[in-house]
N, C-alpha and C positions, 0 to 999 in steps of 0.2 A: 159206471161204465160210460165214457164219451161215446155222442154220436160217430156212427160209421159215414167214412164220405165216402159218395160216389163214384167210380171209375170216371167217370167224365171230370172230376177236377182232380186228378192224377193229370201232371205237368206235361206237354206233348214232347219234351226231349225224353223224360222216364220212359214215358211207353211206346218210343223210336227206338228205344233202346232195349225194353223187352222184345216188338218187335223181331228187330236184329238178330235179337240171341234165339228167337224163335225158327228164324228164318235157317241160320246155322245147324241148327240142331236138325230140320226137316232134310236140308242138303244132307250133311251126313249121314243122316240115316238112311238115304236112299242110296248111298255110293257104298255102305260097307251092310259085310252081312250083321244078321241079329245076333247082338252079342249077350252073353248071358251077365243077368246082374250079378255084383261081387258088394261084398259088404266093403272089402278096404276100398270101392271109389270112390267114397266120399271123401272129396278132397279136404285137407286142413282151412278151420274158417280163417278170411283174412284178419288181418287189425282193423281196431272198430274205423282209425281214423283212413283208412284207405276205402271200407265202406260208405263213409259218410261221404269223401270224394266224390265216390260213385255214384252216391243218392243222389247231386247235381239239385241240394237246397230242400229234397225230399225223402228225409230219413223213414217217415213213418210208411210212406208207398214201398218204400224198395222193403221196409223189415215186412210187410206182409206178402211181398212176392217171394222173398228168402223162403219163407214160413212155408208158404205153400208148394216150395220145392223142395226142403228138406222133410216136409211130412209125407211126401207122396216119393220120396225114395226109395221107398221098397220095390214099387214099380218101375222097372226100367223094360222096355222095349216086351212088353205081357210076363216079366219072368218078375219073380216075388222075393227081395230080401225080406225074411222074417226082422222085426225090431230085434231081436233078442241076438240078431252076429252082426248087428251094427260093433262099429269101434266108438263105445262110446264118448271115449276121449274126447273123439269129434263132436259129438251131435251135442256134447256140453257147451261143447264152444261155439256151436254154431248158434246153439240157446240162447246163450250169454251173450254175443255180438248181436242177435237180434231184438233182444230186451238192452240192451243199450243202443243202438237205435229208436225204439220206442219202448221208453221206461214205464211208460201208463199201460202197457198193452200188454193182456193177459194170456190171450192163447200159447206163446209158449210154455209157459204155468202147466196151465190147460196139458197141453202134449206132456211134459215132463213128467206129471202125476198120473195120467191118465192113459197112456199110450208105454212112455218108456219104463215109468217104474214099475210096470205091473207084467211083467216080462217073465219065463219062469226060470231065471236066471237070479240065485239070492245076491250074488257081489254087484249085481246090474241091479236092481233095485237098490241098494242097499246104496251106490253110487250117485245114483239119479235121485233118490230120498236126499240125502247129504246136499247136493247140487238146490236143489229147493230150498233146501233150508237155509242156505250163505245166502239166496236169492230173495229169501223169505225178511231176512234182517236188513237186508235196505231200503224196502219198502213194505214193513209190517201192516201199518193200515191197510194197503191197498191190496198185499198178496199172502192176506191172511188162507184164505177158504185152503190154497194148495199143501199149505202146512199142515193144518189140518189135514186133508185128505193125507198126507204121509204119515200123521201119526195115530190113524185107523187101518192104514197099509202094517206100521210096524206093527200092533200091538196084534190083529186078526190075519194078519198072513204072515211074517215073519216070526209071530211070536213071542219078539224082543220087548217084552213089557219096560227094558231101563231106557230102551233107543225112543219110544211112545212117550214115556213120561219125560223125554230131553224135548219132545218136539209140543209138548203139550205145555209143559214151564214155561218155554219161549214163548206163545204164544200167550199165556197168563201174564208174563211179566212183558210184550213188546208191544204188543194190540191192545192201545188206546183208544180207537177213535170209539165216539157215543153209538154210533151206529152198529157195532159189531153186534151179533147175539150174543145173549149170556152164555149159553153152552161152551162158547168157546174160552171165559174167564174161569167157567167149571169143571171144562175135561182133566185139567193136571189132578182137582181134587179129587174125583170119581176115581182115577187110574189110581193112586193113594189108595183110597179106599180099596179099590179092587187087589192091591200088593200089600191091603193087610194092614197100611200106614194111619189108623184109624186116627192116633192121639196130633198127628200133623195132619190128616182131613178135616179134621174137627177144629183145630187152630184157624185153617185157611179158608173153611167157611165161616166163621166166625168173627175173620176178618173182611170176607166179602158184604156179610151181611152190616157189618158196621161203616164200610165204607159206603158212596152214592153212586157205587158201579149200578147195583140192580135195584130199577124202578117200576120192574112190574109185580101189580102184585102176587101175581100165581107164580111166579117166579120165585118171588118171596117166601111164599107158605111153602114151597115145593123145598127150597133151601131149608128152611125151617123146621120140617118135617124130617130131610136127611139128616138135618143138626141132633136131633132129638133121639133121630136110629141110632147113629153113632155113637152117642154118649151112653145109649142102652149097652150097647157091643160093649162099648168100653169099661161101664159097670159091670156086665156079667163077666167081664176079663179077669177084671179084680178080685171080683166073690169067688171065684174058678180058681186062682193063684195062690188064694187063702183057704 
């Protein structure tokens, strides 16, 4: 994670320009009555390149001012859209134009797993998991964790053990960096094993352990010791069959 800068080196036209829109909003509101929040007002995001316009040489301050107006849109003038009659249409794109803006920058990850996809809404979840995941394959290294957390969403809330074991693959086969935890090069093969897939769990630890992914070594004997259940399971399968 990059350091956070300071509100005082945010550029003085940016925040003439928050300002401004601050100053509008205060007007209006005092000339018209309290109007009640609607989930369709959340406007269409613009194109990135009209944002970027707007940021006046400062993409990353305006994607955090974005951020923090579309996460607190539930609130408008004390009344409360729930996340869950958001149009998500929108709030994808408002996402996605903000992490294009600031490609390093996680919170809207953050919100997309943690706020929208956990909605009790299955095709809004199911939407916003999807949404992560295209999100997830541009920058694997860096927006691993969110994938993850969608594919403990599929497997323990939605139930979809095939949707878990697509978001758990991904992340075996696209999350390189050294740093990552081993869990995350383990989950596809656990889930495997948990659907039964003992003779492909067993393959895939067995290539984990041959390769120089894992260097710890309780990591190691812990793999080791799975290797050794499985091939049990898998013998008494065979005695079973005969």
């Amino acid at each position: 994670m990059r350091d956070e800068r300071p509100l005082s080196h945010v550029p003085t036209p940016v925040l003439a320009l928050l300002a401004v829109g601050l100053a509008l909003q205060i007007g209006l509101h005092a000339t018209q009555s309290a109007p009640q929040a609607k989930a369709p007002d959340l406007l269409p995001a613009p194109s990135a390149t009209l944002l970027r316009l707007a940021s006046l040489g400062e993409p990353i301050a305006l994607a955090k001012i974005l951020m923090l107006q579309l996460q607190a849109f539930d609130y408008q003038s004390g009344s409360r859209v729930p996340y869950k009659d958001l149009d998500y249409d929108r709030v994808e794109a408002w996402l996605a134009r903000i992490l294009e803006l600031d490609p390093r920058g996680q919170y809207p990850l953050l919100a997309a797993a943690r706020l929208y996809a956990e909605v009790p809404l299955e095709a809004k979840q199911r939407s916003m998991m999807d949404f992560i995941y295209r999100q997830y394959l541009l920058d694997p290294n860096r927006r691993w964790p969110w994938l993850a957390h969608a594919a403990f969403l599929a497997k323990h809330r939605l139930k979809d053990m095939n949707l878990a074991l697509k978001y758990a693959a991904a992340l075996q086969k696209y999350t390189t960096a050294r740093d990552v935890p081993a869990w995350v090069s383990t989950m596809e093969i656990f889930m495997r094993e948990d659907m039964n897939e003992l003779e492909t769990a067993r393959i895939m630890i067995g290539g984990l352990l041959a390769s120089d992914k894992i260097t710890d070594r309780g990591e190691l004997r812990f793999l080791e010791g799975r290797l050794h259940e499985i091939e049990a399971r898998l013998k008494s399968k065979r005695k079973g069959a005969h």
